[in-house]
N, C-alpha and C positions, 0 to 999 in steps of 0.2 A: 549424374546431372545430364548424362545425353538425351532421357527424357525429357526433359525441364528446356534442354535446347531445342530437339523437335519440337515442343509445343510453340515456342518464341519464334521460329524459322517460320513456322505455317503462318504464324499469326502475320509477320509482317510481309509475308509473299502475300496474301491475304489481302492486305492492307492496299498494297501497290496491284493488284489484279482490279481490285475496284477502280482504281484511280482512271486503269485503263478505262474501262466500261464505261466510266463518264466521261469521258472525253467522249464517248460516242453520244452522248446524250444534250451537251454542253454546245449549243449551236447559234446560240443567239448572247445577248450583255443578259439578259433576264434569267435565262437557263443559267448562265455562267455562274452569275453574283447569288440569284436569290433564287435557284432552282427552280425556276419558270413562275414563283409563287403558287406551288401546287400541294405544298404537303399535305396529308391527312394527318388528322389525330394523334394515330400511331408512331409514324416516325415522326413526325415534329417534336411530340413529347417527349420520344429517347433521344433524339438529336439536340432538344436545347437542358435534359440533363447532363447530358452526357458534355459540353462546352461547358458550363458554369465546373461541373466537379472534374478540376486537373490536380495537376500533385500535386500541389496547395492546400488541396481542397483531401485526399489522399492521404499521402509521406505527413503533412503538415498537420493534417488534422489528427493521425494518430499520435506524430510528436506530440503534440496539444496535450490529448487523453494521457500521454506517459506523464507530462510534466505537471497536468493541473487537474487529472480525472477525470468526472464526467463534465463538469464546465471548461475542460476543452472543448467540447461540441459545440462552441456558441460562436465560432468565426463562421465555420459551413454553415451552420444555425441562420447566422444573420443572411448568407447568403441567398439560403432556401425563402427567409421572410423577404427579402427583394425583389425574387424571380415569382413570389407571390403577388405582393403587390404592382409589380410593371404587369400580371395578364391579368388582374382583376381589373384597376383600374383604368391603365395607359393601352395594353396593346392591341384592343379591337381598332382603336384612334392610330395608329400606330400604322395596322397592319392597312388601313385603309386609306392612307397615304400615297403608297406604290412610288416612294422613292428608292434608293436605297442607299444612303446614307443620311446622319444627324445634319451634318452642314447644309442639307438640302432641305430636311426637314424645316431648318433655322430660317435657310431661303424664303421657304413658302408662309411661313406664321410672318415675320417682321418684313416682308419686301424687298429681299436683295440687299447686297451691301458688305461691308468689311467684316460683320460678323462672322458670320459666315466661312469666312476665309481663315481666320483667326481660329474658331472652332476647329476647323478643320486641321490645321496644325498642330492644337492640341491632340484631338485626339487620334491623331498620326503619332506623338509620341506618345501616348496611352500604347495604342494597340502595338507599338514597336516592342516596347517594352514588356509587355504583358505577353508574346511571343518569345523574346528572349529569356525571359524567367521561366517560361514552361520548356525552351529546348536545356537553359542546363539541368534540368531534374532526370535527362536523360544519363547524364553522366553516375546516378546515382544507382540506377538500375542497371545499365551496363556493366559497373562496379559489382555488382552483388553477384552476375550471371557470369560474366567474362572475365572479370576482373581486368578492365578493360583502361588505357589511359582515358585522363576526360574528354581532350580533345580530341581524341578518336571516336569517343564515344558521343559527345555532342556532335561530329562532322554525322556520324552513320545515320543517326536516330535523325536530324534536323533535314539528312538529305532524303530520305523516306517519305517526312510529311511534305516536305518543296515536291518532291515528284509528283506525289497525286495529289495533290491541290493544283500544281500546275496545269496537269494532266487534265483535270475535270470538271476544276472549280468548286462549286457549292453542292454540285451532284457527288460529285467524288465523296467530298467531305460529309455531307449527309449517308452514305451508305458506309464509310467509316466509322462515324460516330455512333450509327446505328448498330453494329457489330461492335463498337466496345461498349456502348451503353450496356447489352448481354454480358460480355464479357468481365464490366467493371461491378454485375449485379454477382454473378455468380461467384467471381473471385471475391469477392471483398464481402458480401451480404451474406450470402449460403454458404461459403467454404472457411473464410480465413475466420469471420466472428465467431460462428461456433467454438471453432478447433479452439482459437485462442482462450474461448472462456470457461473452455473444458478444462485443456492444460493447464489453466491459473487456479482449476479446484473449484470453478463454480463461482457465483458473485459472493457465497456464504465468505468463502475462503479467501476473498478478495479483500471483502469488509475486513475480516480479520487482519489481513497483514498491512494494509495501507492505512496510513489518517484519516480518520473523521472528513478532513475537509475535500477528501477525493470525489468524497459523494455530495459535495456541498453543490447547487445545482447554480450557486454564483458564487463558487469561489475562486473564479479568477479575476474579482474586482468590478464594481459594478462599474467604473473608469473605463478599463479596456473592455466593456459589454459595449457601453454608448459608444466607443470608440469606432468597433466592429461596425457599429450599426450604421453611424454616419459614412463609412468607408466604402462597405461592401454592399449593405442596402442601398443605401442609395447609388452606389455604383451600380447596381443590374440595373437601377431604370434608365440608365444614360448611355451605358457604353455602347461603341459601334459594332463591336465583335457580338454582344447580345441581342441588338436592334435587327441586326443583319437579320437573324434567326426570325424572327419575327416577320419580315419581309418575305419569310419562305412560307408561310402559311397561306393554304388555300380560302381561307375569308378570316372574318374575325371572328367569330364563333368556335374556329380551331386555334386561334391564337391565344382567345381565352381560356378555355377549357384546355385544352392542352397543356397549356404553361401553369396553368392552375396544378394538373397532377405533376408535373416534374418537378416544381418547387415542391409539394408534398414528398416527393421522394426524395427530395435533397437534405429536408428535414430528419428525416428516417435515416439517412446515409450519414450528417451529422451525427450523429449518436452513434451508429456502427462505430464510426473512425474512432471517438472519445471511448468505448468501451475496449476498444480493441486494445488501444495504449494503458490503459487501467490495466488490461491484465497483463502486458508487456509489461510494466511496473513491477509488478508481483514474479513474474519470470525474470525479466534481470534486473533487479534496482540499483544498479550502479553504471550503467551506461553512457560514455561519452558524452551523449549530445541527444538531446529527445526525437530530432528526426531520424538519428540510428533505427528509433523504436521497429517501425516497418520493415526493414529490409533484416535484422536481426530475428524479427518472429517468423517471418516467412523463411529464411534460412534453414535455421534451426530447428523449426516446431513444426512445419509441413511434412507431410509423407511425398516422393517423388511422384512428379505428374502435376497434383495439386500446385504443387509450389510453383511449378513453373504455369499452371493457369492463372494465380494468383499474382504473378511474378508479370504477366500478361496484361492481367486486369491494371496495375498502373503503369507500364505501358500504355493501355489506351486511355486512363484519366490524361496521362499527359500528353498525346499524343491529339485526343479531342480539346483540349482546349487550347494548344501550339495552332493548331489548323484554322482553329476559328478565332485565332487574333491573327494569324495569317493574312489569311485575307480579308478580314477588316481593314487590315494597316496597309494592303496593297487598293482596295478599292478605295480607301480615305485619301493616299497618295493619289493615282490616276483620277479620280473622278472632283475630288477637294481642292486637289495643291497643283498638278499636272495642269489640266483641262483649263484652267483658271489662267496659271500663267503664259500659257499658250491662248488665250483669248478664245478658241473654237473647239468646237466638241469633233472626235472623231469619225469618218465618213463613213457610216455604212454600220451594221449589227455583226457584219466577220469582225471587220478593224477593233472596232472595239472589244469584242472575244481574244484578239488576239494582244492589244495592247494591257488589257487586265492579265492578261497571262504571262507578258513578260515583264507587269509589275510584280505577282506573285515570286515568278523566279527571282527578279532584282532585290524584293524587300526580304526574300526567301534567304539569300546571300548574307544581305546584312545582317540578318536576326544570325544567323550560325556567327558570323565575325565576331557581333557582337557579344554572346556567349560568350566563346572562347576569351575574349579579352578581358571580360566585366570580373570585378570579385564578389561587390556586397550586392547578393539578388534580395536579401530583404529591405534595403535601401530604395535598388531602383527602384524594384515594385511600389514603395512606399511612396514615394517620388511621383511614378506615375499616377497612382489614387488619388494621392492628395491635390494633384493637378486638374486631374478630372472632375473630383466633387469641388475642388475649392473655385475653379473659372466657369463649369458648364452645367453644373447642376441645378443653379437659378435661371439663368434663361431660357434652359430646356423645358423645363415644368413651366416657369412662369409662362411660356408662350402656349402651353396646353391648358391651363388653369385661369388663366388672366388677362383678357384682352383688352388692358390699356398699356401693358408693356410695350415698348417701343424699338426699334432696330437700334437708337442711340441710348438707351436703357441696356441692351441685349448684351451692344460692344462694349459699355463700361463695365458690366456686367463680367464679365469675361476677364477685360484687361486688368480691374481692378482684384481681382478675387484672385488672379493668377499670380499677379505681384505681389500680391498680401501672401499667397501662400511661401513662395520664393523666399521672401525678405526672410519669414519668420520659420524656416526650415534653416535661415543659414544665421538666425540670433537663436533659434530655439533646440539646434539639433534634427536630423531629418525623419529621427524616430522618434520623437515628441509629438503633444497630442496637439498642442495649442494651433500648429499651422492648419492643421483644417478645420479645428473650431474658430477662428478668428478670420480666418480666409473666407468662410463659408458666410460669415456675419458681413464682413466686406464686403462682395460680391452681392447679396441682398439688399444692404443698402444702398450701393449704386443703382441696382436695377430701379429699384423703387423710386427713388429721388429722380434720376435722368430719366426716366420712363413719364412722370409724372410733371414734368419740368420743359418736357420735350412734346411739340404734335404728337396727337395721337397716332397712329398708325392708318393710314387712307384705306378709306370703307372700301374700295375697291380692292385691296390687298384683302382684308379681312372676308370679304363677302365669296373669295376666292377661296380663301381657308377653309372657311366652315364649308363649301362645298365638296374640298378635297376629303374634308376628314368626315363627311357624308358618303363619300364614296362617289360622288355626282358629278365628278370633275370632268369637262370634255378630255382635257389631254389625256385620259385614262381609258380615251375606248382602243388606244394602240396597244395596251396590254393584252397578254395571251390569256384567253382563254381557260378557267380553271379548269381539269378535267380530273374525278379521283383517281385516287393513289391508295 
C-alpha cells in the first residue's frame, strides 16, 4: 500500500499548493466568489462536472449499479439531464445577471422584499447540508486507505477543503476541481470500468450470472425515476452551489456550451458508476451494504498504483462537491443572512474578501462539527432537497419564465411549499415521495393565486430586469473586465 499512499499524499499536498496560488489571485469579492467571472470553456466545463459528480454521485451510484444494475444509473442520469437543461435553457439569463447569489437574483425579478431573505435561509440550509453529506463520505475513504477512525477521518479530509477554499476562494476551488475533474476521469472512466468489467468476465459473463432485471433499463421503478427527476433535475437549476459556477463564466456563450458538454459527461459517468457495480454484483454477491460495492472493487481487484489513483479519483468527486457547497453556504450566509441583518454592506472590495473568507472558515467549522455528530446522511440530504425543490423551485423559474408573478406571489411561494414540505415529511416519513410531490403542488399554487390576486409587479422593477438579463444594466459597468483564460 505505500504506493497507493504516495499517490494520496501528492494528491492532497496538491490540493492545498493550489489553494495557495489562489490566494494570490483572489483580490477583490468578484475574484473571490465567482473568479472574476472569467472562465473559458475548458475549465468551466471540468469545473462544473466535476461539483455536480461527488460521492453521491461516485460510492452512491456504484452502490446503485450493485443493488439495481444498469437502472442504477438514473440518479446521476437525472443529474446530467438537470445540468442539461439549466445551460440550454436558464444559464446564458443566468450568467448575465452578475450577481452572485439566487436571493439576489429573487431581489432583482420581484423588487426587494422578505422573499428574498427567506430564500436565503433556505438555501443556507441546502448548501449547509449538502457540505456535510459530502465531508462524511470522507470517513469512507479514509477507512479503505488508513483504516482510519471517522472522526479523524472527517476532521483531516474537511480541514483540507476549509484550507484552500479559504485560502483562495472560487480560484482555489476552480483549479482544484479542475485537477479532480482529470483525476475523477482517469480513475473511474479509463481505469476502474475497464478492469472491473474485465474481472466480472465481460458483460456476456455478467448477463449470465445476474437477473434479467439488471439489465432492465427501468428497473428501478418508474416511482423512484420521476422521484429522481423532480429532486435532482430540478435541483441543478436552482441550487446556489450550481448557480455560483455559472457566475464564473466568462459570457453566456460559455455558460451554455460549456454546461452543455459537462452534463453530457455526467450522463456518460452515470452509466460507468451503474456498470461498475453490475460487475461488483457478479464479484461479490453477498456484500453488506451496496455502498461497500466501491471501496471493496477498488481494494481487491486493483493492481497497486492504480488503486490508490482510483482511490484519489473519489477523493476528489467528494472533495469537488464539499468545496463548492462550501462556499455557496458561506456566501448565502455573508452576503443573504449577514449583510441583511446588519442593514449595510461591507466597506471596501479587501473587507469584503476578507469577511467572505472568515465566513468560509466559520461555515467550514460547522460543516466538519456537523458531520461528526449527524448519523442519517440519507435523511439530511433528503431533507435538504426536498426543502429546496418544495419552497424555491416555483418562484425561481416562475420569475424567469413569467412576468406576472409577483414578490407576494414569490414569498407565499416559498412559505407555503416550505411548510407543505415540513408538515408532510413528519405525517409521511422523511424518505417518502409524497413531501415533494405535494409540497411542490403547494408552493405553485400559491405562487399562482397570490401572484395573480396581488399588483402586478411595478414596470419600473421589471423594465430593470429584462435590462439585467440583457446584459444592459448600468450597475454592470463596475464589473471586471472579461479577459481569456
Amino acid at each position: 500500500m505505500a504506493v497507493d499512499y504516495a499517490v494520496i499524499v501528492v494528491y492532497l499536498a496538491g490540493m492545498l499548493a493550489m489553494g495557495w496560488w489562489g490566494m494570490r489571485r483572489a483580490r477583490s469579492k468578484s475574484e473571490f466568489l465567482v473568479a472574476g467571472r472569467r472562465l473559458g470553456p475548458s475549465l468551466y466545463s471540468g469545473t462544473m462536472a466535476a461539483i455536480v459528480l461527488g460521492g453521491a454521485s461516485t460510492i452512491g451510484g456504484v452502490g446503485l449499479g450493485y443493488q439495481y444494475g444498469l437502472s442504477g444509473a438514473w440518479m446521476v442520469f437525472t443529474i446530467g439531464l438537470g445540468l442539461l437543461a439549466l445551460s440550454v435553457f436558464f444559464s446564458a439569463r443566468i450568467a448575465r445577471l452578475k450577481v452572485y447569489t439566487v436571493s439576489e437574483m429573487l431581489d432583482l425579478r420581484y423588487g426587494g422584499g422578505r422573499a428574498g431573505v427567506i430564500s436565503g435561509v433556505v438555501m443556507w440550509a441546502y448548501t449547509l447540508m449538502l457540505a456535510v453529506t459530502s465531508t462524511i463520505a470522507y470517513a469512507t475513504i479514509f477507512d479503505v486507505l488508513f483504516d482510519m477512525h471517522r472522526a479523524v477521518a472527517i476532521v483531516l479530509g474537511g480541514s483540507i477543503v476549509v484550507a484552500y477554499s479559504t485560502l483562495g476562494g472560487m480560484w482555489s476551488i476552480t483549479l482544484t476541481d479542475m485537477v479532480q475533474f482529470v483525476v475523477k476521469t482517469i480513475g473511474v472512466l479509463l481505469l476502474l470500468l475497464p478492469i472491473a468489467v474485465v474481472k466480472a468476465g465481460g458483460f456476456s459473463e455478467m448477463k449470465a450470472q445476474l437477473p434479467t432485471e439488471y439489465f432492465d433499463p427501468l428497473g428501478i421503478g418508474g416511482e423512484t425515476i420521476f422521484t429522481y427527476v423532480l429532486i435532482y433535475t430540478f435541483g441543478m437549476l436552482i441550487g446556489q452551489d450550481i448557480w455560483q459556477r455559472v457566475f464564473t463564466a466568462r459570457s453566456d456563450r460559455t455558460a451554455k456550451w460549456g454546461g452543455t458538454v459537462a452534463g453530457t459527461y455526467c450522463l456518460a459517468y452515470a452509466l460507468a458508476g451503474a456498470v461498475i457495480g453490475t460487475a461488483a454484483k457478479v464479484l461479490y454477491p453477498k456484500l453488506g451494504s451496496p455502498d461497500d460495492a466501491f471501496a471493496t472493487i477498488v481494494k481487491d481487484e486493483l493492481p497497486v498504483g492504480v488503486r490508490g489513483l482510483v482511490l484519489a479519483a473519489a477523493l476528489a468527486a467528494v472533495m469537488s462537491t464539499s468545496s463548492g457547497a462550501l462556499i455557496a453556504c458561506a456566501t448565502v450566509a455573508n452576503n443573504d443572512i449577514w449583510s441583511r441583518l446588519r442593514g449595510r454592506a461591507l466597506d471596501g472590495e479587501r473587507d469584503e474578501v476578507k469577511g467572505n473568507r472568515a465566513f468560509i472558515l466559520l461555515m467550514g467549522l460547522a460543516v466538519i462539527a456537523t458531520a461528526i455528530a449527524i448519523d442519517n446522511v440519507v435523511e439530511a440530504l433528503t431533507v435538504a432537497y426536498n426543502l429546496l425543490v418544495g419552497g424555491l423551485l416555483v418562484p425561481i423559474l416562475g420569475g424567469l419564465v413569467w412576468k406576472r408573478g409577483t414578490v407576494h406571489g414569490a414569498l407565499a411561494s416559498v412559505v407555503v411549499g416550505g411548510l407543505a414540505v415540513i408538515v408532510l415529511m413528519a405525517t409521511y416519513g422523511i424518505l417518502a415521495n409524497e413531501p415533494v410531490y405535494y409540497g411542490l403542488l403547494a408552493s405553485l399554487a400559491a405562487y399562482l393565486v397570490v401572484s395573480l390576486a396581488t399588483p402586478a409587479t411595478d414596470a419600473a422593477v421589471l423594465t430593470a430586469w429584462r435590462e439585467r438579463l440583457a446584459g444592459r444594466s448600468p450597475e454592470l459597468a463596475s464589473e471586471p473586465v472579461a479577459t481569456p483564460q
